[in-house]
C-alpha positions in Angstrom: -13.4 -71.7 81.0 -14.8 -69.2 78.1 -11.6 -66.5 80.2 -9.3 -69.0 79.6 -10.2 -69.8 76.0 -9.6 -66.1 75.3 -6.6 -65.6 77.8 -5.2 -68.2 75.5 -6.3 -66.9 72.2 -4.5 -63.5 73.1 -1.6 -64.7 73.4 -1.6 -66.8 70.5 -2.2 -64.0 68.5 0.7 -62.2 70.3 3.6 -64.7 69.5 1.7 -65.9 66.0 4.8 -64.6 63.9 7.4 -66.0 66.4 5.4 -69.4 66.6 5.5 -69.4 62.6 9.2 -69.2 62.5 9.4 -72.5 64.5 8.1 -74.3 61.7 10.8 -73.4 59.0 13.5 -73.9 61.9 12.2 -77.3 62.6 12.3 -78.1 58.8 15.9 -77.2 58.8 16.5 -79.2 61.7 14.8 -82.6 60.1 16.8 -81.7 56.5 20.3 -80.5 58.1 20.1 -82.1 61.7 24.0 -81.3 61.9 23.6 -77.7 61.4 22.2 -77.4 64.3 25.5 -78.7 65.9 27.4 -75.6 64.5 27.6 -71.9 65.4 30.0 -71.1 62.8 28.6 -71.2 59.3 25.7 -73.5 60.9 21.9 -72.9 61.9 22.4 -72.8 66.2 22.3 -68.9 65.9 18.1 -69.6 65.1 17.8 -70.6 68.5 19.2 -67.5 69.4 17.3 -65.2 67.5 14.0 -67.1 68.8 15.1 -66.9 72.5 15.6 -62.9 71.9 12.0 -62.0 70.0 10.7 -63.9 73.1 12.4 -61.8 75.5 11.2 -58.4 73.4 8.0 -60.2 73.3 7.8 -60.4 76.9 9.5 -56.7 77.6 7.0 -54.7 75.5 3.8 -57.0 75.9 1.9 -53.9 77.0 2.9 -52.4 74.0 1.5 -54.9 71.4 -1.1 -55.6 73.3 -2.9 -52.2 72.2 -2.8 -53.3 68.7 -5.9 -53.9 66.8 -5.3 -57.2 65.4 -9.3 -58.3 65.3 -10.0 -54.5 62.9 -7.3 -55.5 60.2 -8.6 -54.6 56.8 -9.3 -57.6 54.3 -6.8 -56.9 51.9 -4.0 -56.5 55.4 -5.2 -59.4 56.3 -4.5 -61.2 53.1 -1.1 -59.8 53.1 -0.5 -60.8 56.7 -1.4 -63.9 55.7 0.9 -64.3 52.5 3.4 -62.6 54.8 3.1 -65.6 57.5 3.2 -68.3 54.8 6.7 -66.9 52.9 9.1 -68.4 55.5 7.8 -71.6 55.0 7.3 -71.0 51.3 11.3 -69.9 51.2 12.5 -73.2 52.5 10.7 -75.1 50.8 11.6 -73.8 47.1 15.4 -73.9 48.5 15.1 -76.7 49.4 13.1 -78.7 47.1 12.9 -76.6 43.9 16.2 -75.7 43.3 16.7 -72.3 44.5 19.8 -73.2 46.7 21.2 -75.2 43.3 20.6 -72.1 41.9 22.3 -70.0 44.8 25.3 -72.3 44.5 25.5 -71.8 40.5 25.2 -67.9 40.4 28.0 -68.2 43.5 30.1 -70.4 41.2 29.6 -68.3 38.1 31.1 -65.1 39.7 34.6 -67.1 41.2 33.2 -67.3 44.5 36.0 -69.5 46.0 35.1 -73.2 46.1 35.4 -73.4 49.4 32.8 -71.7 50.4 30.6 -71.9 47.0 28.5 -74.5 48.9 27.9 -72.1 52.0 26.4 -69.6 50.1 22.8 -70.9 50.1 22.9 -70.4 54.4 24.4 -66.8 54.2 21.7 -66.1 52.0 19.1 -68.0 53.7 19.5 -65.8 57.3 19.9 -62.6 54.9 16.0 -63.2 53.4 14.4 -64.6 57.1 15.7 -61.6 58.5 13.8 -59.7 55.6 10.7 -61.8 56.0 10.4 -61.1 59.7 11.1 -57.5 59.5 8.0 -57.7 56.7 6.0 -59.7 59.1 6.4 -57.7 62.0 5.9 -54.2 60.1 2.4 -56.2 58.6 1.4 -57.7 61.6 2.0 -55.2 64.9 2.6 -52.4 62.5 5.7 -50.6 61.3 6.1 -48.5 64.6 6.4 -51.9 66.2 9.6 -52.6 64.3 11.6 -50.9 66.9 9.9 -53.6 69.3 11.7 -56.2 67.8 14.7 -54.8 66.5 17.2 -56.6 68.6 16.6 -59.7 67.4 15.6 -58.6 63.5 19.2 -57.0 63.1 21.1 -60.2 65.2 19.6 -62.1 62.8 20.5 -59.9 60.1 24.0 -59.3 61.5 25.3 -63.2 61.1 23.9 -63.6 57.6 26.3 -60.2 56.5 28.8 -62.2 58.4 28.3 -64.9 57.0 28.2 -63.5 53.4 31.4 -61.4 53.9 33.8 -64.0 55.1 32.4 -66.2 51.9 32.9 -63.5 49.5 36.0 -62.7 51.2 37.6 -66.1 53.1 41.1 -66.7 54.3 41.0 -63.2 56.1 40.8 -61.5 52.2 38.5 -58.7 54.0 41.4 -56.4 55.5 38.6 -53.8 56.8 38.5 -56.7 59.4 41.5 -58.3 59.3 43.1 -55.6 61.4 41.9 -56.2 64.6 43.5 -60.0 64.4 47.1 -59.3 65.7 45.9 -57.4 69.0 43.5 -60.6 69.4 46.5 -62.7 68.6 48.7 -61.0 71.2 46.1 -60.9 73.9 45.5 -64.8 73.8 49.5 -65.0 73.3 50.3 -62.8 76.8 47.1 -65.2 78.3 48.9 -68.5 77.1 52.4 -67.3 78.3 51.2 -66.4 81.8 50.0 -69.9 82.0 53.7 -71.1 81.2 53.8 -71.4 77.5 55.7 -70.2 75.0 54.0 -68.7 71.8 55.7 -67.3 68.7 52.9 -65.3 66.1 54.2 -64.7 62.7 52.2 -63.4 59.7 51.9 -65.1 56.3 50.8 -63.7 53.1 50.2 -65.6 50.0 47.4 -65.4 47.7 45.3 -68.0 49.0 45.3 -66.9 52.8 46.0 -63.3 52.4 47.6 -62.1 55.7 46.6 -64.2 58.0 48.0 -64.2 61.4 49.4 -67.7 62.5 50.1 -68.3 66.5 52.2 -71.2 67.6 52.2 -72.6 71.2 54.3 -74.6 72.8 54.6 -76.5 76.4 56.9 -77.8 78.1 56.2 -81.7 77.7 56.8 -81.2 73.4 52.8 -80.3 72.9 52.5 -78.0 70.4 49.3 -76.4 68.0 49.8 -73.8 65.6 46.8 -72.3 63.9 45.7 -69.2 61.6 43.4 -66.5 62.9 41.2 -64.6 60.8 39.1 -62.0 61.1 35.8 -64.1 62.1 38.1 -65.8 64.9 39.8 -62.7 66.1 36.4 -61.1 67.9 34.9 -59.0 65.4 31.9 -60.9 64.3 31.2 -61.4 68.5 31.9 -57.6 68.7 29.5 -56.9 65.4 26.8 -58.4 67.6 27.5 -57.4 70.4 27.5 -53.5 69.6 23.8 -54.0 67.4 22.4 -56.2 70.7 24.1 -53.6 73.6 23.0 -50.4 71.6 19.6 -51.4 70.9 18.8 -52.2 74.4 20.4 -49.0 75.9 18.5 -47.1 73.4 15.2 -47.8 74.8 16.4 -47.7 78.6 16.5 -44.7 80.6 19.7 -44.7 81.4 21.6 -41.7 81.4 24.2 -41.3 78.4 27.1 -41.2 80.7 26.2 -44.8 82.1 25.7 -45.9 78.8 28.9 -45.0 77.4 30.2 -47.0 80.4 28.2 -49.8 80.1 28.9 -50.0 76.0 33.1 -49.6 77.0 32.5 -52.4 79.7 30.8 -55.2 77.9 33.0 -54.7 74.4 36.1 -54.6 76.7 34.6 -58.0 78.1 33.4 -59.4 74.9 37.1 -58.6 73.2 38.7 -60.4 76.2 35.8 -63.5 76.0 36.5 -64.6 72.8 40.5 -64.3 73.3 39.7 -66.8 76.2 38.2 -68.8 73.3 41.2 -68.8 71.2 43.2 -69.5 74.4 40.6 -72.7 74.9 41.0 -74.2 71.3 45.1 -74.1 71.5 44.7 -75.7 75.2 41.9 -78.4 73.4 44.7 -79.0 70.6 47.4 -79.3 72.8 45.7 -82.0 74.5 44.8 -83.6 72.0 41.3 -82.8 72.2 38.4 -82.5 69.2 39.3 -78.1 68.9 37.5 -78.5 65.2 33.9 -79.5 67.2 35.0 -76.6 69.8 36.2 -74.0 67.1 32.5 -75.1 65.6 29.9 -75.4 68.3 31.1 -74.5 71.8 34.0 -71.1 71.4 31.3 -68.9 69.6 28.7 -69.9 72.6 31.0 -67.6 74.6 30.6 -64.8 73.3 27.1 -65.4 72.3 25.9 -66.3 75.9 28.2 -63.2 77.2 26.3 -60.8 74.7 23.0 -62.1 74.9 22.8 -61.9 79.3 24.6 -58.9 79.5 21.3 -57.0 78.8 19.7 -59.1 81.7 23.1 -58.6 84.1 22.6 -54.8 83.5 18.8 -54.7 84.5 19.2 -57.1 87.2 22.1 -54.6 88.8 20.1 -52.1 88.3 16.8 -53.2 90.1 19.0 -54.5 93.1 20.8 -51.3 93.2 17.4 -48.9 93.4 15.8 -51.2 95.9 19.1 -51.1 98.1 18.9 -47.4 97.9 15.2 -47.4 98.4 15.3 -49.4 101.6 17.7 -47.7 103.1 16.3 -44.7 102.0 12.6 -46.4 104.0 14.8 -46.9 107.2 16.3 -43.2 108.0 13.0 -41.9 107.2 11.6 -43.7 110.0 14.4 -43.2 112.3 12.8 -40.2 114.5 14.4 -37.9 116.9 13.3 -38.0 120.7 11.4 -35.2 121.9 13.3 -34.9 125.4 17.0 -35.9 124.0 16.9 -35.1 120.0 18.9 -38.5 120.0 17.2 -40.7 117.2 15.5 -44.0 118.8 
């Protein structure tokens, strides 16, 4: 029993700071239960980020198992603790003391567009948990350790500099970006027409929505959607994430660079193509006269996400198959053996 009480302890102290982050997340839930609903500009990316530090939890385990925890030095371990308490001390004065009214205000007072003035305070929010993690890992496990987790830390970080850019810059005003829309565009267009409709893609540029890229689709019953794509919708925030999660993971594999380089060019080549299936799915959605805002929202950015986040998994699991096919048959012409007499193999 006394085994089990420590088995358990051990891991507790493991996952402590993932376990921590729960508690702010489930805050967020009971204050913004329908952010939790969106992937776009919403809060379902937290579940993400929590599925992934479990997962590099569970891949380097032996790893921050050799840390020290019980040695810590009083004053670390004040810090540690400080460090702990700050996610939950964040929400809580951004919530209830005024720090997001005071997000929203600065936002305002440097002609942030009033559109997005409001979603400042959430851009902002995944920039400083990102910070407060990577300071949490570095105080608890130790700073080497921040490579442990560094998938997760920077796809956390990743969406909040997403999420800031296309507020400081909306309507597709980041041209950086804003490039990669009409090959997007034309992809889902030559998709659409091989499933019988006609699409027509015309630019428009005006001050309010810059040069956003508008594609119209037609069928042949009168059904029509026209809609502008931006940069977030044209694959390069799925592609941002994708290349942090992708070259991460291949860093610390042993992979040879040549399979890496093919791996990398395979799953962006299938990400790009993913999320022009999801532009294809929100015209189909309008067409018929389906919700597209809730799928444009919620459900289009969970292809990409899911693609990005099991290719890692699809890529190991190959892998393993692959060596223990060439390791069994490997095992059985080892033991086929020649005949003395014949020389013929029995």
């Amino acid at each position: 029993m006394q085994r089990i009480a420590q088995t358990i302890v051990s891991v507790l102290k493991k996952v402590l700071p993932i376990l921590i982050f729960i508690i702010p997340f489930t805050m967020l839930y009971f204050l913004y239960p329908s952010s939790y609903e969106a992937t776009w500009k919403g809060r379902t990316f937290y579940l993400f980020f929590l599925w992934l530090v479990f997962l590099e939890v569970i891949l380097n385990w032996e790893k921050i198992q050799s840390n020290k925890l019980h040695k810590l030095k009083s004053v670390r371990t004040v810090a540690v603790i400080i460090a702990l308490s700050l996610p939950i001390v964040y929400v809580v004065a951004a919530n209830y003391y005024g720090l997001n009214t005071a997000i929203v205000d600065l936002a305002k007072s440097n002609d942030i567009s009033p559109n997005v003035v409001d979603l400042m305070p959430l851009s902002m929010e995944y920039l400083v948990l990102t910070v407060l993690f990577g300071l949490i890992v570095a105080l608890y496990y130790g700073v080497s350790d921040l490579r442990n987790f560094s998938i997760s830390t920077l796809f956390l970080g990743t969406i909040g500099m997403i999420y800031t850019i296309d507020n400081l810059y909306p309507w597709g005003r980041f041209t950086p970006f804003q490039i990669f829309v009409p090959t997007t565009t034309m992809l889902a267009a030559g998709v659409l027409n091989l499933m019988g409709f006609s699409t027509t893609i015309s630019p428009w540029y005006d001050a309010t929505h810059s040069s956003l890229t508008y594609l119209t689709v037609n069928g042949s019953q009168g059904a029509t959607a026209s809609f502008p794509i931006a940069w977030p919708c044209s694959g390069v925030d799925s592609l941002l994430i994708y290349t942090v999660t992708i070259l991460l993971f291949l860093k610390g594999s042993s992979i040879s660079w040549k399979q890496r380089i093919g791996y990398f060019a395979f799953g962006a080549g299938v990400t790009y193509f993913v999320n022009a299936l999801r532009i294809v799915t929100i015209f189909l959605i309008a067409m018929n006269g389906g919700d597209w805002s809730r799928f444009h929202d919620y459900y289009g950015p969970l292809y990409s996400i899911s693609w990005i986040i099991s290719y890692p998994l699809i890529i190991m699991g190959t892998r393993t198959l692959w060596s223990r096919m060439v390791g069994s048959r490997f095992r059985m012409k080892s033991n086929v053996k020649p005949s003395l007499e014949t020389g013929i193999p029995q």
